[in-house]
C-alpha positions in Angstrom: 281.2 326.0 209.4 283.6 327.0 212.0 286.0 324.6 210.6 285.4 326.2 207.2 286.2 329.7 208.1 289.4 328.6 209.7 290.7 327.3 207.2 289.5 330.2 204.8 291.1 332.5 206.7 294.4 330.4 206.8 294.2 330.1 202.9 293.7 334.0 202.9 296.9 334.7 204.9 298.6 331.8 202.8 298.2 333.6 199.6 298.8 337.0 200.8 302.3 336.0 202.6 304.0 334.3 198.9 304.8 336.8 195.8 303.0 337.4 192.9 305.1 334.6 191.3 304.8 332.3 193.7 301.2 332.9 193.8 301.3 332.0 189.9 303.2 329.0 190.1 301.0 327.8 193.3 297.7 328.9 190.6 298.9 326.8 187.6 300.3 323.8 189.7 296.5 323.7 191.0 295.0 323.6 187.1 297.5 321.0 186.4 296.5 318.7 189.4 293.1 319.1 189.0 293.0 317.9 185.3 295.6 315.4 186.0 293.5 313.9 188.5 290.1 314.4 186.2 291.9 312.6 183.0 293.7 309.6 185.2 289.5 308.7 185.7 288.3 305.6 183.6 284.8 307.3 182.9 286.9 310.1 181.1 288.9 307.5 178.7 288.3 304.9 176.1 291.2 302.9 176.7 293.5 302.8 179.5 296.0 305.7 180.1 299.0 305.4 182.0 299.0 308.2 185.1 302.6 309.6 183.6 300.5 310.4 180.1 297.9 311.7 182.4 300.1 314.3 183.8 301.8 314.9 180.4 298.4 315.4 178.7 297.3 317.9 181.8 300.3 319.8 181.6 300.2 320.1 177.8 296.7 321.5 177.9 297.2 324.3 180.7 300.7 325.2 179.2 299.0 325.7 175.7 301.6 323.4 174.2 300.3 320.7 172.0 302.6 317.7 172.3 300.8 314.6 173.1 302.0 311.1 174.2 298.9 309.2 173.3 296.7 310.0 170.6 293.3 312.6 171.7 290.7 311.7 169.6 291.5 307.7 170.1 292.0 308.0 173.8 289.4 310.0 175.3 285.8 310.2 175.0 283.6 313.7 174.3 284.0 314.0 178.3 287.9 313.6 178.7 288.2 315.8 175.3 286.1 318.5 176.7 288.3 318.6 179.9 291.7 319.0 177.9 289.5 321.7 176.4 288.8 323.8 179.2 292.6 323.4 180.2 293.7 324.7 177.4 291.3 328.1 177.7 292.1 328.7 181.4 295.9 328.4 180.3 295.0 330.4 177.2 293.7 333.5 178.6 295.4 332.9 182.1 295.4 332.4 185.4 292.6 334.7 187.6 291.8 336.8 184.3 288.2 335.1 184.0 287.6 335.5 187.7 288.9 339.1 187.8 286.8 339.8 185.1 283.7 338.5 186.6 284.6 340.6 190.0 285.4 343.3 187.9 282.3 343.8 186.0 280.2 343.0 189.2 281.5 344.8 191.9 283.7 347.4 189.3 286.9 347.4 191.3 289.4 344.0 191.9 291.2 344.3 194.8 295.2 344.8 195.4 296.0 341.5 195.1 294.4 340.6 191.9 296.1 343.7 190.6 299.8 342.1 191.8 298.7 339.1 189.9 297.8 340.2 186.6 300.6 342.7 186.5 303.0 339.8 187.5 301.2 337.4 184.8 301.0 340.3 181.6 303.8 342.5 181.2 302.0 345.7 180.1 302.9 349.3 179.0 302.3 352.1 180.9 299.2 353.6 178.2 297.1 350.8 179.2 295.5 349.9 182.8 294.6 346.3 184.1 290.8 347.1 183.9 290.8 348.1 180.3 292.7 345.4 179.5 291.1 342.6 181.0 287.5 343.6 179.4 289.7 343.3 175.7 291.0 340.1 176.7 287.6 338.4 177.1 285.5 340.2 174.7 288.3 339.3 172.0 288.8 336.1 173.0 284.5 335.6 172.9 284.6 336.9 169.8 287.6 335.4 168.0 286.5 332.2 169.0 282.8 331.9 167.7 283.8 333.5 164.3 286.6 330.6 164.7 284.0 328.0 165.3 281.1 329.2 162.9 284.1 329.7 159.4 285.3 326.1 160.5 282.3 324.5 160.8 281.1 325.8 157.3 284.5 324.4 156.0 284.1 321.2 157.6 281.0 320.8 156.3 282.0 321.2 152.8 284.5 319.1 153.3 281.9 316.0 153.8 281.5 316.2 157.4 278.2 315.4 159.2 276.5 319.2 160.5 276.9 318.2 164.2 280.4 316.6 163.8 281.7 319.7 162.0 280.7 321.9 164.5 282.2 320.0 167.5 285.5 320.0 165.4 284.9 323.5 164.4 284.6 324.3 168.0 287.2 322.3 169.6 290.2 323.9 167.0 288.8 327.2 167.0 289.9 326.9 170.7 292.9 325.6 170.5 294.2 327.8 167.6 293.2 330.8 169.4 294.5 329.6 172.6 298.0 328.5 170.4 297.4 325.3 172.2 298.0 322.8 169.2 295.3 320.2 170.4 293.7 318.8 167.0 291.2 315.6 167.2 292.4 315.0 163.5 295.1 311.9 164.3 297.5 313.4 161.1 296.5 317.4 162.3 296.0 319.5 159.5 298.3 316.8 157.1 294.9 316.1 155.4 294.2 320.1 154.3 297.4 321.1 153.3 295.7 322.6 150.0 293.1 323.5 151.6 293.1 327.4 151.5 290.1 328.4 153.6 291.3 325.7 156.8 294.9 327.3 156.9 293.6 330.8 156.5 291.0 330.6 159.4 293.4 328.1 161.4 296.1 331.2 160.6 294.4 334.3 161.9 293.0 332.5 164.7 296.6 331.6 165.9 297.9 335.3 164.5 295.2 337.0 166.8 296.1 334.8 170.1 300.1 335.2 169.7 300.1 338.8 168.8 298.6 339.4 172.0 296.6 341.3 174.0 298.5 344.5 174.5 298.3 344.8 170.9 294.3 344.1 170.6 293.9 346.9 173.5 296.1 349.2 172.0 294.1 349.1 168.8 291.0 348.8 170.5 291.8 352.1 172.5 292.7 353.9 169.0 289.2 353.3 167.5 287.7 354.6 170.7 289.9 357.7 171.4 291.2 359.9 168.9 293.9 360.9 170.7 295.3 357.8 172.1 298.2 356.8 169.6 300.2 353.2 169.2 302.6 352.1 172.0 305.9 351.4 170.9 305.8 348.0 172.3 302.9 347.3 170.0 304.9 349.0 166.8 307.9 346.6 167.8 305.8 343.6 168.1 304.2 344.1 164.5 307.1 345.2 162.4 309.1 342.1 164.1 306.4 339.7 163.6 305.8 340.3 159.8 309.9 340.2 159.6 310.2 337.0 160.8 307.0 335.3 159.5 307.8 336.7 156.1 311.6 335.7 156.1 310.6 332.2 157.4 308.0 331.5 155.1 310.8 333.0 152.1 313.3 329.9 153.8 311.1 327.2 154.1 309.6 327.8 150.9 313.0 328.2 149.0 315.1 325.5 150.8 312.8 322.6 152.4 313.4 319.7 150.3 309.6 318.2 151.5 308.3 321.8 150.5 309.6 321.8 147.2 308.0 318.5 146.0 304.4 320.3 146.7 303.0 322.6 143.4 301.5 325.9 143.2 299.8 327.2 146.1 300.0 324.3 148.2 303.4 324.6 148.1 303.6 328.2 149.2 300.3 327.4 152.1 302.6 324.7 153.5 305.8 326.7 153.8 303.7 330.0 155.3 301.6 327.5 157.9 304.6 325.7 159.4 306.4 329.1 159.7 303.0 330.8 161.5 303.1 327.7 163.5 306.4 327.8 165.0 306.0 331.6 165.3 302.8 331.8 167.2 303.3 328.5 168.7 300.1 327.2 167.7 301.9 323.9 166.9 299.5 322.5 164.3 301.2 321.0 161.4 300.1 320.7 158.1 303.2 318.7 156.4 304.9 316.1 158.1 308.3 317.7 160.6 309.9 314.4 161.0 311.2 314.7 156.8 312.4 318.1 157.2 316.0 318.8 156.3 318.3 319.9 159.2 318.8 323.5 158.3 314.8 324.4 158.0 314.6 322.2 161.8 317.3 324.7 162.9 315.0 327.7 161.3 311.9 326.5 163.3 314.0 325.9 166.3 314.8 329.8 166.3 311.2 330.7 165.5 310.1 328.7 168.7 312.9 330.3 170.7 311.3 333.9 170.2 308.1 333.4 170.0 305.3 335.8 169.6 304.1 338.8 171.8 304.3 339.6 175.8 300.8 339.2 177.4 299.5 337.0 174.5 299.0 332.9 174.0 302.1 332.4 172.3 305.6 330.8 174.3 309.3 331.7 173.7 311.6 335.2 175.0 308.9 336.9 172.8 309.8 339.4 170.2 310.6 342.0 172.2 313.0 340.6 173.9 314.7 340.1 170.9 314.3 343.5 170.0 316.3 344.7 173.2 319.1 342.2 173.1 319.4 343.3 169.1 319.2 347.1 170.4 322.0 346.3 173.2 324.0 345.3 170.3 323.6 347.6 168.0 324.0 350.4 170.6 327.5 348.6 171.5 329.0 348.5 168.2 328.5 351.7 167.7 329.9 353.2 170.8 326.3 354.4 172.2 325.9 354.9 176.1 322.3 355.1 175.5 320.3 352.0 174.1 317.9 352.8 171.6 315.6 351.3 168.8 313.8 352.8 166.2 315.0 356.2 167.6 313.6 356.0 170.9 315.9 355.0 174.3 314.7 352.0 175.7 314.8 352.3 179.9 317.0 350.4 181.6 315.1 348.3 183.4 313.6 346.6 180.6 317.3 345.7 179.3 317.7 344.6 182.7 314.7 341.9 182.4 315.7 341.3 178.5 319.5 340.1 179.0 317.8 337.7 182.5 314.9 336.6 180.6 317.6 335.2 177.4 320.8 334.2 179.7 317.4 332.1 181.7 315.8 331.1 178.8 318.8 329.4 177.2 320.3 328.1 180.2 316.8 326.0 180.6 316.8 325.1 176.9 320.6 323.6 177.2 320.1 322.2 180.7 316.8 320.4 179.2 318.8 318.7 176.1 321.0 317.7 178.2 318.9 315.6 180.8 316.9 314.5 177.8 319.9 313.1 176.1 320.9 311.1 179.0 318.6 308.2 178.7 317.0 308.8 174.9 318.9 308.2 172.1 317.4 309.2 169.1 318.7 311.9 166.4 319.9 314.8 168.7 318.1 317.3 166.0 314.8 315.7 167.0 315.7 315.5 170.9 316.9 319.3 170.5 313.7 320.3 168.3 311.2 318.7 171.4 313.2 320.3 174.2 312.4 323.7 171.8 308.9 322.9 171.2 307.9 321.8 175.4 309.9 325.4 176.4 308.4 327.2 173.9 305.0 325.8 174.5 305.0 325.5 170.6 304.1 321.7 170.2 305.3 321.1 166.8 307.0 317.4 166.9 309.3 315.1 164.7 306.9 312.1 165.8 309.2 310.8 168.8 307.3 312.4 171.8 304.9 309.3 172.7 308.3 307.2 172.1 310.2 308.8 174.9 310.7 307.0 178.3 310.1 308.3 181.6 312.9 310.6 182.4 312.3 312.0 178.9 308.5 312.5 179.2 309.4 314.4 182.8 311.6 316.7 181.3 309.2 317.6 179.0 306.3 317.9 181.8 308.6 320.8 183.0 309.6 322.4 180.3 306.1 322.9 179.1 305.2 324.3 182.6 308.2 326.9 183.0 307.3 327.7 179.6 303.9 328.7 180.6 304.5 330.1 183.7 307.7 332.4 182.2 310.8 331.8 182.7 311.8 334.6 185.3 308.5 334.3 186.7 309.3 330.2 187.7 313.0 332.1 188.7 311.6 334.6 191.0 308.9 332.1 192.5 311.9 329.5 193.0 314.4 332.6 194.5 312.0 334.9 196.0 313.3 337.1 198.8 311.5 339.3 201.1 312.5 342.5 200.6 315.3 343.4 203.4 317.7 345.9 203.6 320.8 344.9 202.0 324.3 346.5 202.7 325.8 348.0 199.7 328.6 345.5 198.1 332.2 347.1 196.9 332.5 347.4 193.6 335.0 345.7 191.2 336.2 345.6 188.2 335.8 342.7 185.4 337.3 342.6 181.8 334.7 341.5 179.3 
């Protein structure tokens, strides 16, 4: 017992001497392990799987990605499946949100470290405070999912499936839509319901809800509650650039994707709108097959993978508002502004600050990531360039080379997928972190840009 405590109390003073970040990185890195370690065991598989799959598989699940190197459904049993499930919801919803919940709704009050956590892990406004927040995340998330499950399984069912079948499958995607983690037990994903309105409608909205995230969800959940409360500009931002993109990518894929156009009708228009909500929310489920798409749409989804969704949601990439900022730097630029604004409202400079890092981060890693996977794979550099997007987005949309990748190839991958997770300037500041010291100031010089 004595032994016990000791090491409690070093694991206490461990925790509270490392950054939020590095706290983070430490949190997911343990998640990874764990189900690595749980999915290398026999029991859990129904053929052998090599320990590097293992890994690839575990890190996949936590960092909500998708890809997969050996097929699910044909490789674990109910008990390995179920394990890649709860991955993917503790990744989903985050690291320490369930836990703080629980404290939270026990004891009422989370202490000052959970608080450094969560604020590190969801980048929220000032309107909305951790506690608030954290009950939204859960409840929505509760919800979401069992209407998720209940629509699917009615579809499934109609679709021929046995009651008890259906509902496990209804379950398992209702999970992994919500969560944008792209896991599907169907060996062609949703290739088989590409006409099938009701499946890409509930697969949609599930996604939609995860990736717009939960600032949004609170913010709208605090409007119907009080009156007075009124939209937060980041949730104004993240809707009016959410609908522009998903509406002008669903207008290009539809118009110019050779493999679109030979589809009729409205199956035709549901396969150009549920490859575009894919990319964008980073759900990665596919309903037509990526590996016949032309360059140009590849080069579409690329970008739509690179942004992303919303801050503090499910989905990967620099996120919309990001975007936002680097567009309002611009804009401000050309036309001689001092003062950065969007939409007629300044934007502080602190947030530009973390913008212009979070981009100059993001596409270092995406460059520095096609170029290690280039080394020793040599297939089409569009599909090498398209899986380096889809691992650092945590998107999981493919071109059908992942499981054909060697070693140094699947590695990459491995982390890519986990900096996307864990952020980009979060993995940065956990790397770089500094205590904070008095620094003498530096002289100032010029430079000509």
């Amino acid at each position: 017992m004595e032994k016990l405590k000791r090491i409690n109390k070093r694991y206490q003073k461990f925790k509270l001497g490392i950054s939020p970040q590095q706290n983070l990185l430490y949190g997911f890195l343990s998640y990874v392990f764990i189900g690595t370690l749980l999915l290398a065991l026999p029991i859990f598989q129904k053929a052998p799987i090599a320990f590097l799959d293992s890994l690839f598989m575990a890190t996949s699940a936590v960092s909500t990605t998708g890809l997969v190197t050996v097929p699910l459904a044909e490789s674990y049993n109910l008990g390995g499946q179920l394990i890649l499930l709860s991955l993917f919801q503790l990744g989903g919803i985050g690291y320490l949100t369930f836990t703080t919940f629980v404290i939270l709704s026990t004891t009422r009050k989370i202490t000052h470290w959970h608080q450094k956590i969560l604020k590190t892990e969801f980048a929220l406004p000032k309107t909305i405070t951790i506690g608030i927040f954290l009950k939204s995340v859960i409840l929505f998330t509760v919800i979401m999912e069992f209407l998720g499950t209940v629509l699917l399984t009615v579809v499934f069912t109609q679709e021929g499936q046995p009651f008890w079948t259906a509902l496990y499958n209804g379950f398992f995607h209702s999970i992994s839509a919500f969560c944008t983690a792209g896991f599907s037990l169907f060996g062609d994903g949703f290739m088989s319901y590409t006409a099938n309105g009701w499946v890409n409608v509930i697969i949609s909205l599930l996604a939609i809800s995860g990736s717009l995230g939960f600032i949004v969800i609170t913010d709208f959940y605090l409007l119907l509650r009080y009156k007075a409360h009124k939209l937060s500009f980041t949730t104004k931002i993240i809707l009016f650039g959410f609908l522009f993109l998903l509406t002008s990518g669903t207008i290009l894929v539809f118009a110019l994707e050779p493999t679109i156009n030979q589809l009729e009708g409205k199956e035709r228009f549901l396969a150009a709108f549920f490859q575009t909500m894919s990319a964008m929310t980073t759900v990665g489920f596919n309903s037509v097959d990526f590996g016949n798409f032309s360059q140009a749409i590849l080069l579409v989804i690329i970008f739509l993978m690179y942004v992303g969704a919303s801050p503090s949601g499910t989905a990967g990439g620099i996120k919309i508002t990001t975007l936002t900022a680097l567009i309002a730097i611009l804009k401000s630029r050309i036309q001689g502004n001092q003062q950065v604004t969007f939409l007629g409202k300044a934007i502080p400079q602190e947030r530009l600050s973390i913008a212009t890092s979070s981009f100059i981060f993001y596409s270092s890693i995406l460059v520095l990531g096609c170029f290690v996977i280039t080394l020793t794979n040599h297939h089409k550099f569009e599909n090498l360039f398209f899986e380096v997007a889809s691992a650092l987005g945590t998107v999981g949309l493919s071109t059908g080379i992942t499981s054909q990748l060697d070693v140094l190839g699947k590695l990459t991958l491995i982390v890519l997928m986990f900096i996307g997770r864990l952020g980009v300037l979060t993995f940065g500041f956990a790397l770089w972190h500094r205590n904070n010291k008095l620094f003498e100031p530096c002289e100032e010089e010029d430079i000509a840009l």
